[in-house]
N, C-alpha and C positions, 0 to 999 in steps of 0.2 A: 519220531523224534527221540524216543528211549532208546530207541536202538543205536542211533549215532552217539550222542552222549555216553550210551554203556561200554558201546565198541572202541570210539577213542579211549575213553579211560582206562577199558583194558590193554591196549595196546601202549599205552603211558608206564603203566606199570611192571608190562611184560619188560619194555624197554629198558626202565629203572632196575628192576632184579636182574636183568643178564648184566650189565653196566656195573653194576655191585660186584654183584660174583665173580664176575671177571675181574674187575679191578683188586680185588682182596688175591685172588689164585695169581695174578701178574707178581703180584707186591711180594706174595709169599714165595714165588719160585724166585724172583730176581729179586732180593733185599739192595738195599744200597750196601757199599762197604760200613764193615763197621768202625774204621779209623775216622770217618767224615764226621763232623759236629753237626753240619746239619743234614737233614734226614731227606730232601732233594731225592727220587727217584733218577736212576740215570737211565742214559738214553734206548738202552732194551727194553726196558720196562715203558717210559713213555711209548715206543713204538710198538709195544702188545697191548696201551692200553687203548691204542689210537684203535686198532686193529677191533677191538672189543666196542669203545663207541660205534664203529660200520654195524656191526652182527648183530648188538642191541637197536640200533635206528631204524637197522632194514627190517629185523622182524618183528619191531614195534609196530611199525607207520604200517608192515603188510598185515598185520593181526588188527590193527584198527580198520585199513580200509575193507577187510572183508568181513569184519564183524558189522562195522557201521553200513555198508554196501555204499558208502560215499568214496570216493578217493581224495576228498581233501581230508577227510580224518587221517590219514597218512601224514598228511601237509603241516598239521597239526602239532601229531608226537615231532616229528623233526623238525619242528621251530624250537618246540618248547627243548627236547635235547640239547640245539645247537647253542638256545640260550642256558642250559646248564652250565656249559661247555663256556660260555662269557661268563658267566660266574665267578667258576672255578676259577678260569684266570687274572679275575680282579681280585679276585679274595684271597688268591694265592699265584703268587708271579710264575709263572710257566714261559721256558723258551717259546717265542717267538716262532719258529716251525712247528712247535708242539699246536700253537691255536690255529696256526693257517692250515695244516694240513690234515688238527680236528674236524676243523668247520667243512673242509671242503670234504672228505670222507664223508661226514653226515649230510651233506647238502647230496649226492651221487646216491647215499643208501637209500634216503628218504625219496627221488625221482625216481630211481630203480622197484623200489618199493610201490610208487604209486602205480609208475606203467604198467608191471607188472601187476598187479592190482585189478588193473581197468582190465585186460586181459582175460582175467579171474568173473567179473561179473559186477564189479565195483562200478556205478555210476560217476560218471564226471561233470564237470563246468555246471552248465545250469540244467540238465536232465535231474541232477540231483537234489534240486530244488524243491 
């Protein structure tokens, strides 16, 4: 049971630090203009940071399911990301493509992440009971 616990939560946090760092390196290669008042990333930037939630989801959800040897610890990090990802967007208004085609990037890394997973040695459904 420490093993799943340990193993999602690493893979939570694996998730979170690329998600960061990437977001900070997007932000800092593609600044907004500086005439804008408001500080709005535009739409390169949104679509590097989209690219960054994939890379963080898939090798969160895969560094959980092979640490935990479960494949819903995968299932896990990529709910908990995708509701980062609802977050961000009530806290902070983000076009409308920006969330549909967050969520659906991370809903693809996090399955990709699992199959691939199961593949690997990760238990599934109820084996992993």
């Amino acid at each position: 049971m420490l093993r799943r616990i340990l193993g999602t939560l690493a893979g939570v946090v694996l998730a979170v630090v690329i998600t960061s760092l990437w977001e900070m390196t997007a932000h800092y290669l593609m600044p907004p203009p500086p005439t804008r008042l408001d500080v709005a990333p535009g739409a390169p930037t949104l679509a590097a940071v989209i690219v960054g939630y994939g890379v963080a989801t898939f090798l969160g959800a895969l560094t959980a399911a092979r640490l935990a040897r479960v494949d819903w610890a995968a299932l896990i990090v990529g709910g908990l990301m995708m509701a980062s990802v609802i977050a961000l967007v009530v806290l902070m208004p983000h076009p409308i493509w920006f969330t549909a085609l967050s969520l659906a990037v991370m809903a693809v890394a996090t399955f990709a992440a699992r199959h691939l997973s199961l593949g690997m040695g990760a238990r599934g459904g109820a084996a992993a009971a």
